[in-house]
Every structure is written in structure tokens, then in C-alpha cells.
Backbone as CSV, one residue per row, in Angstrom:
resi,resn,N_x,N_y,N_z,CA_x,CA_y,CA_z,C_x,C_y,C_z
1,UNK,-279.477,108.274,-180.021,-278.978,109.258,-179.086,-280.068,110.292,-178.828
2,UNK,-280.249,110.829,-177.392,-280.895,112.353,-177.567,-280.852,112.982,-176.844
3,UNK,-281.494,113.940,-176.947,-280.981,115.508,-177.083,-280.168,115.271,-174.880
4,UNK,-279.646,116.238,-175.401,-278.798,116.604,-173.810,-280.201,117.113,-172.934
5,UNK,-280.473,116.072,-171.858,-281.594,116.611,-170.831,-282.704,116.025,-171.123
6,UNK,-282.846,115.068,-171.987,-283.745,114.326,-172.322,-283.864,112.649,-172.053
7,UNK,-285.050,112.072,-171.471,-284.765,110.574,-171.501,-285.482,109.728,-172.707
8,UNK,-284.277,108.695,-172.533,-284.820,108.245,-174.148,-286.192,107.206,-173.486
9,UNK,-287.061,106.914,-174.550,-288.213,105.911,-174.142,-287.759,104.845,-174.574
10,UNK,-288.367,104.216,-172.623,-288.034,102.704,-172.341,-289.231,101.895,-172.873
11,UNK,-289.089,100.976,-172.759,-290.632,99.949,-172.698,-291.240,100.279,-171.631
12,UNK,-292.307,99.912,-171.768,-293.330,99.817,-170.604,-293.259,98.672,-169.521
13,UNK,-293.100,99.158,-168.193,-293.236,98.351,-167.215,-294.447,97.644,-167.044
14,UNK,-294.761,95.669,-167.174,-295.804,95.519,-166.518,-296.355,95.790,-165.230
15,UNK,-297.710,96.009,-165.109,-297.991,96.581,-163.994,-297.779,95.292,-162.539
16,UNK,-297.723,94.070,-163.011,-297.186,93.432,-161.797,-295.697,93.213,-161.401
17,UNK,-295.011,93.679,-162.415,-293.608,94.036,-161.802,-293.308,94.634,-160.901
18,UNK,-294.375,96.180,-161.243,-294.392,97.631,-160.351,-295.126,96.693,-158.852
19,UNK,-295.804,95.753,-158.981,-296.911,95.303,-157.925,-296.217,94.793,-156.813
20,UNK,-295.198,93.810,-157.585,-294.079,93.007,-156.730,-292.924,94.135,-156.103
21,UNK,-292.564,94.920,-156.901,-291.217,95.853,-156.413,-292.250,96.308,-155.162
22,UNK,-293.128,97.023,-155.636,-294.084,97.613,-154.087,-294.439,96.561,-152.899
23,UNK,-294.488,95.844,-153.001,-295.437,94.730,-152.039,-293.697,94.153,-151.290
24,UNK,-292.611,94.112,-152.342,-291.683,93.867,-151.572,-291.234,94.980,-150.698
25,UNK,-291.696,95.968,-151.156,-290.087,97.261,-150.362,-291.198,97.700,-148.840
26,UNK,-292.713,96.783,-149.147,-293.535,97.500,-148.239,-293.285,96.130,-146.722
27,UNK,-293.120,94.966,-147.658,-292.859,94.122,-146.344,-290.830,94.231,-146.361
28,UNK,-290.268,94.633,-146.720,-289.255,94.745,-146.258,-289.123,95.635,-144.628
29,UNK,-289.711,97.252,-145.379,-289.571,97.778,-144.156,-290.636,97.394,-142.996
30,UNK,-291.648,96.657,-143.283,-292.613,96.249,-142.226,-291.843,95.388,-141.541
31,UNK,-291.129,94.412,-141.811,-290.231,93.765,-141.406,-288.869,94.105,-140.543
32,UNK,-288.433,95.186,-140.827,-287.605,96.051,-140.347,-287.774,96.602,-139.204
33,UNK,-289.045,97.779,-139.187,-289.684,97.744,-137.864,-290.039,96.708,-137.410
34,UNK,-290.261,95.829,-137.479,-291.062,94.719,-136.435,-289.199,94.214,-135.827
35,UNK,-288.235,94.403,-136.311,-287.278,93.444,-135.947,-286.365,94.587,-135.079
36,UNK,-286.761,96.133,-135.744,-286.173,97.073,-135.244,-284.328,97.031,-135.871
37,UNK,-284.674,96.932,-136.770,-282.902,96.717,-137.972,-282.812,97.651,-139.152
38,UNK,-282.085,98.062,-139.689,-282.043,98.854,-140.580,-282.307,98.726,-142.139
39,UNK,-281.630,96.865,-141.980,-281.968,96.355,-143.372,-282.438,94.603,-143.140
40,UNK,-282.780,94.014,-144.022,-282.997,92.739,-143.460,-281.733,91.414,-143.167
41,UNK,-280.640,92.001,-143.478,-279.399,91.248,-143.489,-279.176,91.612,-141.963
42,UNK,-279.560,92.535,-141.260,-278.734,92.631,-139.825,-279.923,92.095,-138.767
43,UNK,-280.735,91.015,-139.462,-281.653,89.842,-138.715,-280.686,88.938,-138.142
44,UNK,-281.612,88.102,-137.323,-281.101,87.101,-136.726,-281.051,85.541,-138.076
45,UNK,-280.322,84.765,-138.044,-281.178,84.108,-139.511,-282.038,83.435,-139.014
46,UNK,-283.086,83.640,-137.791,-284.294,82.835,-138.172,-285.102,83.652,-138.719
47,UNK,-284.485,85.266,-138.556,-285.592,86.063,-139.116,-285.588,86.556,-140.078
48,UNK,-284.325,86.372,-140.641,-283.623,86.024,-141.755,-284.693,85.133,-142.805
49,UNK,-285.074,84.017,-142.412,-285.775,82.814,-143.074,-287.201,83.452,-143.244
50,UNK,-287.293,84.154,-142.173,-289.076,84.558,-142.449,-289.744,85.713,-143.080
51,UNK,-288.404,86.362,-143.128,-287.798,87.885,-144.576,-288.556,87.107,-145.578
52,UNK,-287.505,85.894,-145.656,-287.298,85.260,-146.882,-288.595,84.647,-147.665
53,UNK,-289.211,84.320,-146.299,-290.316,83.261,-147.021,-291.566,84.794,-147.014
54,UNK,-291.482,85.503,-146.622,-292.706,87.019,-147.106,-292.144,87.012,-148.325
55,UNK,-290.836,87.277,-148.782,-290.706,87.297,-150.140,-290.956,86.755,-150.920
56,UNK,-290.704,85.437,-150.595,-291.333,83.964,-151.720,-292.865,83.840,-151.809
57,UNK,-293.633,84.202,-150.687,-295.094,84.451,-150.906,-295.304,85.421,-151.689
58,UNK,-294.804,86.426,-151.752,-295.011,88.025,-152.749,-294.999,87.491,-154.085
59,UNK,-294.011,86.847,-154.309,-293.062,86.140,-155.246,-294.114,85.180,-155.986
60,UNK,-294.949,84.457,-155.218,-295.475,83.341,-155.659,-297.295,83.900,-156.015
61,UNK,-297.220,84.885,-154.815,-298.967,85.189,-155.702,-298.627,86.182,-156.677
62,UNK,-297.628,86.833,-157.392,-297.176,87.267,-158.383,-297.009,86.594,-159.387
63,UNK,-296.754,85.495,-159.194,-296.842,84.888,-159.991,-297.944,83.835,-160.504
64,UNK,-298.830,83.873,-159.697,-300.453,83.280,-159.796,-301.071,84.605,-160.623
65,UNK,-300.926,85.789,-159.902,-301.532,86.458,-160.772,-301.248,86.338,-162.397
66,UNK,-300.080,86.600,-162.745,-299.681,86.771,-164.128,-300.010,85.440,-164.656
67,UNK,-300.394,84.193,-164.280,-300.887,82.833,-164.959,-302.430,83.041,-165.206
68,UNK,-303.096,84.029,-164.103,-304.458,84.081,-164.340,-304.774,84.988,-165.470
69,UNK,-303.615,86.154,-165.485,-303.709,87.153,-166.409,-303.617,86.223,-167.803
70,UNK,-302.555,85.772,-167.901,-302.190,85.391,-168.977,-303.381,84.411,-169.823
71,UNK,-303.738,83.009,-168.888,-304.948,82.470,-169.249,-306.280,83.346,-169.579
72,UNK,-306.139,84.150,-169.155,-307.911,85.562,-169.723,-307.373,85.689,-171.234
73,UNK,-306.200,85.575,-171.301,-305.556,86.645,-172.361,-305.779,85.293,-173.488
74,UNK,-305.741,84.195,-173.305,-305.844,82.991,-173.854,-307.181,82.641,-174.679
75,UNK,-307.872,83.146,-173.668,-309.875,82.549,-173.982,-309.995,83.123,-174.954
């Protein structure tokens, strides 16, 4: 427990977690303006699909990175 007004300590965020949350919320709203919508659900679903697949690219060199990280971490 602690004290009233205090936060307790979390773990540490990896820094490509923080990389992905950013890289997503930055093509979300890039996406947004370009479609002129408020959120990406009030797309059309083809644009819907192409939300989707910026995400899965974010998604996927995020996850290249952390294999390259991890293999350094290996040698």
C-alpha cells in the first residue's frame, strides 16, 4: 500500500512498446485526417482495411526490431 497521493512503482516500460503505442496513435490520426473522420471505425471498410494493414506494418517492424534487439543481446 502507499501513502495517500503517492504512485506505487510499476516496472519499466520497454522502450519499443512506448515506440509502437507512438507510431500507432501517430498513423491513426494521420489517417483520420487523410479520411477526414473522427476515429478509424467511422471509415469506409476499404479504409477500414488500410487502417488495418498501417497497423500490422507498425506491428510487424516492431516486431523485427525486438528480434534484432534480442539476437545482439544473444552474441
Amino acid at each position: 500500500m502507499t501513502e495517500r497521493g503517492k504512485l506505487a512503482q510499476s516496472d519499466p516500460v520497454h522502450p519499443l512498446v512506448v515506440k509502437a503505442g507512438r507510431l500507432s496513435s501517430e498513423w491513426s490520426y494521420e489517417f483520420c485526417v487523410k479520411y477526414g473522420v473522427d476515429y478509424p471505425d467511422e471509415a469506409t471498410p476499404e479504409q477500414q482495411d488500410e487502417y488495418e494493414a498501417g497497423l500490422d506494418e507498425i506491428h510487424a517492424r516492431i516486431r523485427e526490431e525486438y528480434a534484432a534487439e534480442q539476437s545482439e543481446q544473444g552474441d
